[in-house]
TILOMI-502079 format. One record per residue (C-alpha): chain; z, x, y; residue number from 1. Coordinates in steps of 0.05 Angstrom, whole numbers, plus 32768, in hexadecimal, padded with zeros to 4 digits. Last residue first. Example, Ala and Ser with C-alpha at 12.3 -4.5 7.8 and 13.67 -1.06 7.14 Angstrom:
<nubas>
NUBA  ch     z     x     y    i
NUBA   A  808F  8111  7FEB    2
NUBA   A  809C  80F6  7FA6    1
</nubas>
This chain:
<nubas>
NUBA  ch     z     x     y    i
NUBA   A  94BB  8EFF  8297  255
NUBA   A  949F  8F31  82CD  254
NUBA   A  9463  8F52  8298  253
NUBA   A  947A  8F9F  82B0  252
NUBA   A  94CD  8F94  82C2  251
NUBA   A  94DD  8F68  8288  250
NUBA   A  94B6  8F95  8259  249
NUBA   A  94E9  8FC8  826B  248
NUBA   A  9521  8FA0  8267  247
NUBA   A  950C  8F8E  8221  246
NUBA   A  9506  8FDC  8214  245
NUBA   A  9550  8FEC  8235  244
NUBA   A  9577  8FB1  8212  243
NUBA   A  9554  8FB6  81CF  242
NUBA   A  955E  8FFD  81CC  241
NUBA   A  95A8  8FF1  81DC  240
NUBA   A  95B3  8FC7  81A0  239
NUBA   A  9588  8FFA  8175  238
NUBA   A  95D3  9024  818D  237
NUBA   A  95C5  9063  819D  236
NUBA   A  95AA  90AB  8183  235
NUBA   A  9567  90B2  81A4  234
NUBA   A  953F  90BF  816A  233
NUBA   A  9568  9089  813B  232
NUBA   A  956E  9051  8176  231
NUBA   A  9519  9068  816E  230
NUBA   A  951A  9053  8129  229
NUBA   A  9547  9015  8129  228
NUBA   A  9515  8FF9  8164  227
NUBA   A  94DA  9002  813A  226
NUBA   A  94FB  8FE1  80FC  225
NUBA   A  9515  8FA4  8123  224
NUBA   A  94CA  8FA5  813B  223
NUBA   A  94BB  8F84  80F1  222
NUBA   A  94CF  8F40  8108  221
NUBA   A  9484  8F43  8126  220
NUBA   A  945F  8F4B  80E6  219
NUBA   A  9437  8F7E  80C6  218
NUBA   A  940C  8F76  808D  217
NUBA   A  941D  8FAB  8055  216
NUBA   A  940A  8FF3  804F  215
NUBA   A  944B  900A  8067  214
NUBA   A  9487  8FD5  8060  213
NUBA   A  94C1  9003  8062  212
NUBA   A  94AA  9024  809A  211
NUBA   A  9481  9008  80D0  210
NUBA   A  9443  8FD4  80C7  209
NUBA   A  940A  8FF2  80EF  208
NUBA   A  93DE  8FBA  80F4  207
NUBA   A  93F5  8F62  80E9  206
NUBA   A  941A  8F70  8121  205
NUBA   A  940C  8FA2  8157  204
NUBA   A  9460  8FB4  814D  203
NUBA   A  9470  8FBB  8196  202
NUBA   A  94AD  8FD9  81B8  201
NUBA   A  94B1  8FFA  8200  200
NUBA   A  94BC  9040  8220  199
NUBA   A  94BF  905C  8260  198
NUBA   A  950A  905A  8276  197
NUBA   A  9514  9065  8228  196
NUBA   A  950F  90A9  8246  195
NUBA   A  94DB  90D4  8216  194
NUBA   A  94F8  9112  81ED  193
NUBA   A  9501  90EB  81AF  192
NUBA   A  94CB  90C4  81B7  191
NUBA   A  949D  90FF  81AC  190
NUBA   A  94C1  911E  8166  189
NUBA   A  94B8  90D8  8154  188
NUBA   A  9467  90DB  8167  187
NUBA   A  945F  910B  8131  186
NUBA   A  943A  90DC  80FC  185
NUBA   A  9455  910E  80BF  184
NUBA   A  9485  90D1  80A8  183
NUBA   A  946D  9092  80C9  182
NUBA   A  94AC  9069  80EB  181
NUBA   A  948C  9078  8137  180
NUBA   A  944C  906A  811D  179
NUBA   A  946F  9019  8115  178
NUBA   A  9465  9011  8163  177
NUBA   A  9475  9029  81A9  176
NUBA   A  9456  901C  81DF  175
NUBA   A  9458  9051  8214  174
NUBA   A  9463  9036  8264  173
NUBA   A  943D  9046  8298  172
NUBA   A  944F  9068  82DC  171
NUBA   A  9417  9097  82E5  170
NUBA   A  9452  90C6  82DA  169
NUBA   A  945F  90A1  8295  168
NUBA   A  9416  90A8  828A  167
NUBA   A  940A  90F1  828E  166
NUBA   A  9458  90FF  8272  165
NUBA   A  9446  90DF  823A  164
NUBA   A  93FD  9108  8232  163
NUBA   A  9428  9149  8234  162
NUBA   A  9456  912F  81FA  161
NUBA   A  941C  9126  81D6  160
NUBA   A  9401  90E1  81BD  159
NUBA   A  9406  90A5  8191  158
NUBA   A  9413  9066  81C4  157
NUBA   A  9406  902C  819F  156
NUBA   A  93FD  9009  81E6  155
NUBA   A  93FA  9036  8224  154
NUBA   A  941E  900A  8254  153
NUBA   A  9412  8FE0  8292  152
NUBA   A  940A  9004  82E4  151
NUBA   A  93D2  8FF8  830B  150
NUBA   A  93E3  8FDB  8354  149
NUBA   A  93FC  9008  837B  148
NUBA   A  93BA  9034  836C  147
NUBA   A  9394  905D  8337  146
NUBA   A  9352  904C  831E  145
NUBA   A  9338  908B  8316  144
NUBA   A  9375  90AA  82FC  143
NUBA   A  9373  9068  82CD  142
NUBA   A  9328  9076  82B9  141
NUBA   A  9339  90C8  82A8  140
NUBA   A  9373  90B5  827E  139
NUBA   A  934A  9083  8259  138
NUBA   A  931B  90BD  824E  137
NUBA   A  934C  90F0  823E  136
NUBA   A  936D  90C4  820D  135
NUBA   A  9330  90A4  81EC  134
NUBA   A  933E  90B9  819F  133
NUBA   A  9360  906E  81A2  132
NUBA   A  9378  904F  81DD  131
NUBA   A  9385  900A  81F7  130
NUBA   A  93A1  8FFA  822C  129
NUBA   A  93D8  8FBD  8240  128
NUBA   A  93C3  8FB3  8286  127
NUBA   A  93F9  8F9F  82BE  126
NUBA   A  93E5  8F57  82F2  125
NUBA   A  93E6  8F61  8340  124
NUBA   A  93B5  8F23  8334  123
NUBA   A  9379  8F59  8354  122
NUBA   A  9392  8F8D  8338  121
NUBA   A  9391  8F71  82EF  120
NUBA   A  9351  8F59  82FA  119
NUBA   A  9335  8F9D  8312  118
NUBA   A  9349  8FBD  82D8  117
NUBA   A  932A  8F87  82B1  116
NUBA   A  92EA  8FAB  82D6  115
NUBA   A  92FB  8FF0  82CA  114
NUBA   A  9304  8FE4  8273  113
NUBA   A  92C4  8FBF  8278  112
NUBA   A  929F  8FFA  829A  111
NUBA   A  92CA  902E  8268  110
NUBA   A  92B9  900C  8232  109
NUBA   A  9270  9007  8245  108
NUBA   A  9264  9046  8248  107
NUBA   A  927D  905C  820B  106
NUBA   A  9259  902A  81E6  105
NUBA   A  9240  9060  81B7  104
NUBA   A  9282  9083  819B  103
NUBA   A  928D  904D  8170  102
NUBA   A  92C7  9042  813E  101
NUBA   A  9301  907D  8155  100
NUBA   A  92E7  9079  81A7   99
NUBA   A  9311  9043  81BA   98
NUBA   A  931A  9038  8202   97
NUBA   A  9344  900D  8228   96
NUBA   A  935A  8FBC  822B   95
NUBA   A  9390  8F99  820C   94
NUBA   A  939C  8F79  8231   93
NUBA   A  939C  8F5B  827B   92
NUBA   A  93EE  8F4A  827E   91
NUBA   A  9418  8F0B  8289   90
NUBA   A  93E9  8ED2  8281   89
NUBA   A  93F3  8E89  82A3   88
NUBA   A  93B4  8E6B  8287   87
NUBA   A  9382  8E3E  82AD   86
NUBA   A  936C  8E7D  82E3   85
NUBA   A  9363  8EB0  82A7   84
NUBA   A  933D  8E80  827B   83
NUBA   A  92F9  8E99  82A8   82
NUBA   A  9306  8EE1  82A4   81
NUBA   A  9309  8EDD  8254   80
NUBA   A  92C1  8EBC  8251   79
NUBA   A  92A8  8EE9  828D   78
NUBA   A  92C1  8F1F  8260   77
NUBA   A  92A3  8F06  8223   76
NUBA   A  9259  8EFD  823C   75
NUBA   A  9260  8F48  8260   74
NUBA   A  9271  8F62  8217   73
NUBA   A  9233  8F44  81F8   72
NUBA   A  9216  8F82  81DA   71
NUBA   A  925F  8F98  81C7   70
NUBA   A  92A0  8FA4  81EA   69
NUBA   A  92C5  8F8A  81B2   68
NUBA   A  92E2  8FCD  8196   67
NUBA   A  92FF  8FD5  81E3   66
NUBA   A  9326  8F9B  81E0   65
NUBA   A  9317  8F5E  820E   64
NUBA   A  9354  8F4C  8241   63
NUBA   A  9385  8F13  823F   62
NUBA   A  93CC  8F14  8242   61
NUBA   A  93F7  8EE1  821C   60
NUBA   A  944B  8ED1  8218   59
NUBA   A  946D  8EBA  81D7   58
NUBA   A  94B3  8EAF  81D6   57
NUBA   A  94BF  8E6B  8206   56
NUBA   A  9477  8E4D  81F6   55
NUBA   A  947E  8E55  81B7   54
NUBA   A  944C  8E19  8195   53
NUBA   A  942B  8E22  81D2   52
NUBA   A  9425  8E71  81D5   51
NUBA   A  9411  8E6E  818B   50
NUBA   A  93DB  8E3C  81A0   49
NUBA   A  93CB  8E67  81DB   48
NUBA   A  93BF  8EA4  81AF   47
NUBA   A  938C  8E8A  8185   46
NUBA   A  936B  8E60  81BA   45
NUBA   A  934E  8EAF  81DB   44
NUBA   A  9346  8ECC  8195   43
NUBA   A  92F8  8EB6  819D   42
NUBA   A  92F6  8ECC  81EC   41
NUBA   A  9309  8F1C  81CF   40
NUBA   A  933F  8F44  81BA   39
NUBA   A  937C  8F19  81CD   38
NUBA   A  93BF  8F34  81E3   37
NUBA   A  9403  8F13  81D0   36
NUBA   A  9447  8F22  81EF   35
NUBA   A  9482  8F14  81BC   34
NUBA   A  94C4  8F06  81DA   33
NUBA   A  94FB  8EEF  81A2   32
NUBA   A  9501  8F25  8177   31
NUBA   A  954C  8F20  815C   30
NUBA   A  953D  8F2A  811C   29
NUBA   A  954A  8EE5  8105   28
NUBA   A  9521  8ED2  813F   27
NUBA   A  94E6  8EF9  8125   26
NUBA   A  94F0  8ED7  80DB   25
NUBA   A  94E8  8E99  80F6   24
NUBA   A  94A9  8EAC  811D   23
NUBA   A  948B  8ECC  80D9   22
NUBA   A  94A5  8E83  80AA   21
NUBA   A  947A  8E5B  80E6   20
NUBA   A  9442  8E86  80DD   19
NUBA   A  9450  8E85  808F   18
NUBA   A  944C  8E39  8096   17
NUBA   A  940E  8E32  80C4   16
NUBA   A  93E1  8E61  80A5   15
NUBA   A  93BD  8E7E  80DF   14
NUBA   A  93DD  8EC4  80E3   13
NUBA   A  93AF  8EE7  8115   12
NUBA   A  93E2  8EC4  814B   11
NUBA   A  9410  8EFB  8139   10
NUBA   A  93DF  8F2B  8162    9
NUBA   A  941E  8F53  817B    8
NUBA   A  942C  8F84  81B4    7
NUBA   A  9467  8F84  81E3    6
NUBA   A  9496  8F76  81A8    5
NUBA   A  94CE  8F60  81D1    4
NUBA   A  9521  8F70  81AB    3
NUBA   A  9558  8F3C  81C1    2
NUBA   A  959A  8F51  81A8    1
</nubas>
């Protein structure tokens, strides 16, 4: 069984040993592609030292998250745009909107959020987005920015069965993470009614940690607990899971 957490900031763990214990653990699991995003130009060597020291499991996209578009946010994406060309990346990510810790840079969210949009285009590259409390508006920048060549998935997707459908006609993909295992969350009763077609797995390791480890630091070998939930919604084997949602990030990040 090989299970791909499209969405993990494992490099965040810097101890050494218990980064090396995490990754064992992972493959002991069975989760044995891991595609990291960055936040900003800081995290940038974080990621590729994971990606070295794994250089056949872990695979990086760039991009600068939405809570880092700051003062200085044109500084950091020139930063990130310049490490693009000496880096093989699969993904510009994550990227989007988040409107749940400052309402105020608004603007310039959705300005940075267009222009890595633009990267992506331009090196026929998908976007891992983003969004929190910003549906409508990251909704409203992608049916802007709609062509061939955008197409990625909705990380830590949380929404309405009506917003799924949005995006899964847009052609994106829903990621999928521990909210799925959260009692009174109410995405289950979502996934259950989405095609795995459009689905993929991500734990956003060390955040969001899924059922039974709630309130603890997530961890990449944890997506075996994603995957078991959502073989449990759509009543089939987690084996099969694994098969259709790996395939599935097979077919966006082409590795």
């Amino acid at each position: 069984m090989v299970l791909t957490d499209t969405h993990t900031h494992q490099y965040y763990q810097t101890d050494l040993q218990k980064r090396s214990e995490q990754m064992q653990r992972c493959f002991d699991n069975g989760v044995t592609r891991l595609f990291l995003p960055n936040v900003d130009s800081n995290s940038i060597p974080m990621v590729f030292d994971l990606v070295n020291t794994y250089p056949e499991n872990c695979f990086p996209m760039l991009g600068l998250h939405p809570c880092d578009v700051k003062e200085n946010w044109q500084v950091e994406l020139k930063t990130i745009k310049e490490a693009i060309p000496a880096n093989k990346i699969y993904a510009i990510g994550e990227i989007g909107i988040d409107l749940y810790w400052d309402k105020s840079t608004l603007d310039i969210q959705i300005e940075a959020f267009k222009i890595q949009i633009g990267w992506a285009k331009e090196l026929k590259l998908p976007i891992v987005i983003h969004c929190r409390n910003s549906f409508d508006e990251v909704f409203q920048v992608l049916q802007e920015e709609q062509d061939e060549n955008l197409r990625g998935i909705l990380h830590c997707f949380t929404g309405n069965l009506e917003q799924a459908n949005k995006l899964i006609d847009m052609g994106f993909y829903l990621g999928i993470g521990g909210v799925v295992t959260y009692k009174n969350s109410g995405l289950d009763k979502i996934v259950e009614q989405v095609d795995l077609k459009h689905i993929v797995l991500e734990t956003d390791a060390p955040y969001l940690t899924p059922v039974p480890f709630r309130g603890k630091p997530n961890e990449s070998s944890y997506l075996t607990y994603v995957a078991e939930k959502v073989a449990d919604l759509h009543q089939m084997p987690v084996e099969k899971v694994a098969e259709i949602t790996t395939e599935n990030s097979r077919m966006i990040f082409g590795v």
